[in-house]
N, C-alpha and C positions, 0 to 999 in steps of 0.2 A: 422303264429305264433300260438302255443297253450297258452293256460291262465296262463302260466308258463315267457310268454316272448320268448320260448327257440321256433326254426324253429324245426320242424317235417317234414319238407320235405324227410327225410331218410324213414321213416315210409309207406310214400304216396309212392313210386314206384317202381311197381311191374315188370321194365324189370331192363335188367343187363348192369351193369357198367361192360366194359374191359380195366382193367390198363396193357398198356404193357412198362416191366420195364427193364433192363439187361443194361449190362457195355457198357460205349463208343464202336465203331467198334463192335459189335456184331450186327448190321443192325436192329436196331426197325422201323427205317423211311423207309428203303427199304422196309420192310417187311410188313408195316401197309398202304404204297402203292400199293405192290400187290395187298392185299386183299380189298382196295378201287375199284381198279379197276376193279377187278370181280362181286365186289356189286354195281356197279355204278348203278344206277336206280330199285335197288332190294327196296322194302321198308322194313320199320324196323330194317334197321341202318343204326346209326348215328356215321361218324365221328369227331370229333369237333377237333377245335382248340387250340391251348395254347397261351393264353398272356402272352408276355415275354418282359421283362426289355432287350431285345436285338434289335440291329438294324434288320429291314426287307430284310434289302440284305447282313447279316452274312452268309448266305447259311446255310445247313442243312434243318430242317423239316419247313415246311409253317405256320407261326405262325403269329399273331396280336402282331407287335412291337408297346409298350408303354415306354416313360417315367416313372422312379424310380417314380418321383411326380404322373403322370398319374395311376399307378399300385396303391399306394398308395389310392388314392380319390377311386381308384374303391372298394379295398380290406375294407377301411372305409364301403361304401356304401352297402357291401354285392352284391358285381355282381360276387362273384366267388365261387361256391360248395367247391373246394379246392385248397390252393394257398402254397408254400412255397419257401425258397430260399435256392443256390445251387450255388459255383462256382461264389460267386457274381453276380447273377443273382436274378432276382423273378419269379416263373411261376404261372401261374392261370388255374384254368376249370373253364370256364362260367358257370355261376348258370345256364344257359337257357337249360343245358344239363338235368334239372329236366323235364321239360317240355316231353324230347325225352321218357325216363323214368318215366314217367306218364302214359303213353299210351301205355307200354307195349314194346317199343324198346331193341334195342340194342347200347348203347353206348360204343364207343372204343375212348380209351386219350392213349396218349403217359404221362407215369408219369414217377416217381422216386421211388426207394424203399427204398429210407429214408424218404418221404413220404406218403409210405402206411398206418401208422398209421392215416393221414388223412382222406384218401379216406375210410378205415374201418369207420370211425366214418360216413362218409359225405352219404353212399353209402349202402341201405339195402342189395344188391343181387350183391356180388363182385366178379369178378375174375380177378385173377393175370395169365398173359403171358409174362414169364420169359425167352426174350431171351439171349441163351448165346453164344458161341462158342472155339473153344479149344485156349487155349494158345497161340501157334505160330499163328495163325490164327487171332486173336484178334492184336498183334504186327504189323503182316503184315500192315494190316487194316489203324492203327494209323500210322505207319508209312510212310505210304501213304499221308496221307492230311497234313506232313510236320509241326505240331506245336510244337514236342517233336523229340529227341534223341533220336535211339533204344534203348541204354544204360537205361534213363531214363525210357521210356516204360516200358520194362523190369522190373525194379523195382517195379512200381507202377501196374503191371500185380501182382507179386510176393504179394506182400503187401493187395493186393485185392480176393475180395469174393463172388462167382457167386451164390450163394443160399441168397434166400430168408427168412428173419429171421420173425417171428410171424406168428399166427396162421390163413392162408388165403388159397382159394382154389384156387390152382397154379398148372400150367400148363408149364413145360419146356419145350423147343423149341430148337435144336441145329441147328443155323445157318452155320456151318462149311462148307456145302460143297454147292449143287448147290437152288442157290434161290426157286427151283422149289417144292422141298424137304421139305425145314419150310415153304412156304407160303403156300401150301396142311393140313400142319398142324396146321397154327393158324387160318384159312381159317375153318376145323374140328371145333375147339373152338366154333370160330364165328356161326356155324348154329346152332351148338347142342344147344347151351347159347338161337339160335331161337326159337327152337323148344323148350324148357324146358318154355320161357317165353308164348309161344303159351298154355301150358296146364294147 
């Protein structure tokens, strides 16, 4: 805390936050495993986790399920860099992600871009990885894992919006066709964001 009250932890660290944000079925979790897997034992990055107001065996991305009350007590106490809610849900970034960010890392969250406001304030050296992919594409996708109607799909494809709104340095990613293709490309991100925090 400075003599203000107010955290400065933004201020203090010198490597970069990687928010990767884009619509349902556009593959953030597939694609943020690739590139875990390639960096497995590389140092100077960090993948971290999300705390979520969701059960641990919801399936989807690997997250620290909490209690609404649990979420709660933590977000009182200041254990999260950036927290908000979504879908009747809560998510969090553990504060502990300043630490990685301290030292010059590279940290990658799976976020929200109705959140980015957040993470702009939370975060001095930001980048946005925006994936998206085409229309039919994105439908298929959803319609797959059975929670909605094509029809409804459809809709809610129509009604929705794959850019990025405020002023961040973003990077699109079209997932459309073979995994191999966007993880090579957010994979690019991830080292140059090394290499830039290296100089």
């Amino acid at each position: 805390m400075n003599d203000d009250g107010q955290d400065n932890r933004r201020e203090q660290s010198p490597g970069t936050m990687i928010v990767v944000v884009g619509p349902s079925g556009a593959g953030k979790d597939t694609l943020m495993e690739y590139a875990a897997a390639r960096l497995c034992g590389r140092p100077g990055f960090h993948f971290t986790r999300r705390v979520i107001t969701r059960s641990g065996d919801a399936g989807g991305e690997n997250h620290d399920a909490v209690s609404m009350h649990e979420f709660n007590r933590l977000e009182d106490a200041g254990a999260f860099a950036v927290s908000w809610q979504a879908h009747g849900l809560k998510y969090g970034i553990p504060a502990a992600v300043y630490h990685h960010l301290n030292v010059g890392d590279v940290v990658i969250a799976n976020g929200s871009r109705s959140a980015l406001p957040q993470f702009g304030t939370a975060f001095s050296r930001l980048k946005v990885v925006n994936i998206v992919a085409r229309p039919d594409v994105l439908a298929r996708r959803l319609e797959q894992r059975g929670r909605e109607s094509r029809d409804d799909i459809l809709r809610r494809l129509e009604r929705s919006s794959l850019n990025v709104n405020g002023d961040f340095d973003v990077t699109t990613v079209d997932n459309s066709g073979a995994i191999e293709d966007a993880g090579q490309a957010i994979m690019q991100v991830l080292e140059q964001s090394a290499d830039t925090n290296r100089t």
